[in-house]
PLY file of the C-alpha trace (Angstrom):
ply
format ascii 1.0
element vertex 82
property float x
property float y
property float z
element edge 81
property int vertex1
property int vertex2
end_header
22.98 -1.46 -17.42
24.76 1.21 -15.18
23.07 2.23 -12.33
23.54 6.14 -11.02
23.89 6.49 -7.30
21.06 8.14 -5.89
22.34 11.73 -5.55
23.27 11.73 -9.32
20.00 10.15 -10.48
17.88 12.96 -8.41
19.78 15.54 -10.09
19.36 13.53 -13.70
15.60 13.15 -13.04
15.56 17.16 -12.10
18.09 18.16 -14.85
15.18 16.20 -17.51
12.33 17.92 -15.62
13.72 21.44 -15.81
14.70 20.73 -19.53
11.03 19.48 -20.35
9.46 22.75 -18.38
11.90 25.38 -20.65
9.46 25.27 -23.25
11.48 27.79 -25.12
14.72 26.42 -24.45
16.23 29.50 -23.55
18.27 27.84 -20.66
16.05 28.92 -18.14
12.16 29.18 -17.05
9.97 31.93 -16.32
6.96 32.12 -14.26
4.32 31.25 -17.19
6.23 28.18 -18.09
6.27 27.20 -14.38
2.51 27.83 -14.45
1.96 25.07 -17.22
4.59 22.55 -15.88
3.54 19.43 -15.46
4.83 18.61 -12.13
2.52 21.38 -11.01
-0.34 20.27 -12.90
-3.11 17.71 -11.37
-3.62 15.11 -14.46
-6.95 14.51 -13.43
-8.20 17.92 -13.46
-5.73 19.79 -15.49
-5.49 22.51 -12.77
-2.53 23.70 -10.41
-1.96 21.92 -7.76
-0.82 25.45 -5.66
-2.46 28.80 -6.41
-1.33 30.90 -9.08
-0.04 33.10 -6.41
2.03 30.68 -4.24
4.00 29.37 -7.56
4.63 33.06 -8.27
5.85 33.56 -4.57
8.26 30.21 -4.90
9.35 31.45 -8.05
10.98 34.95 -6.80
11.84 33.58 -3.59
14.07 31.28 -5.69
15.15 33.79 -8.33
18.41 34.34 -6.34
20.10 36.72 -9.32
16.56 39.03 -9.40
16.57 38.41 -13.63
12.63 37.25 -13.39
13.71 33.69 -14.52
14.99 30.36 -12.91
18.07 28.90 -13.46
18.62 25.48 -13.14
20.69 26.21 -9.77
17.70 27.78 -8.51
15.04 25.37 -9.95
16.59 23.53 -7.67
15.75 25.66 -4.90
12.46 25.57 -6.26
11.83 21.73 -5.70
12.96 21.70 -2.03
10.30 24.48 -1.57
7.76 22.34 -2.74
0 1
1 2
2 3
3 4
4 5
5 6
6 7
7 8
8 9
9 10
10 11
11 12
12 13
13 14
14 15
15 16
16 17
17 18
18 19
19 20
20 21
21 22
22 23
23 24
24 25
25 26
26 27
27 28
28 29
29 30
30 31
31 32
32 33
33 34
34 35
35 36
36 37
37 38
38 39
39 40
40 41
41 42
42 43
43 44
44 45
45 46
46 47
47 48
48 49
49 50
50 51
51 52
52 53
53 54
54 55
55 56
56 57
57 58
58 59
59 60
60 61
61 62
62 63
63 64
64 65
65 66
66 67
67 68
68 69
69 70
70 71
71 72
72 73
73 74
74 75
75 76
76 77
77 78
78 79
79 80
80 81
């Protein structure tokens, strides 16, 4: 089996994530598909984990280009944030 050094595997693991929140597959996510993501999501209670408001905060602090959507480049932004 071939093991990844860490920095690869983080970026595999966030590369996977960021593929499994673009519902739509359009390449990049916008703010309602970060509202549903799972890493956001509590799986006991089905609720954010941040208010609706914060998430929307992270998400245009992080939208570096202004277009209203995250890239993977700044999804990766996003995760320090959070």
């Amino acid at each position: 089996m071939l093991q990844l050094p860490a920095k690869e595997k983080d970026e595999l693991v966030k590369s996977l994530m960021f593929e499994d929140i673009d519902t739509n597959g359009d390449g990049t996510i916008s703010l309602a598909e970060m509202l549903r993501a799972p890493l956001l999501i509590d799986s006991e209670t089905q609720e954010l984990r941040f208010p609706e408001e914060f998430v929307a905060d992270k998400v245009s602090e992080t939208d570096v280009n202004g277009d209203g959507q995250v890239c993977f480049q700044e999804f990766l932004l996003f995760m320090e944030e959070l």
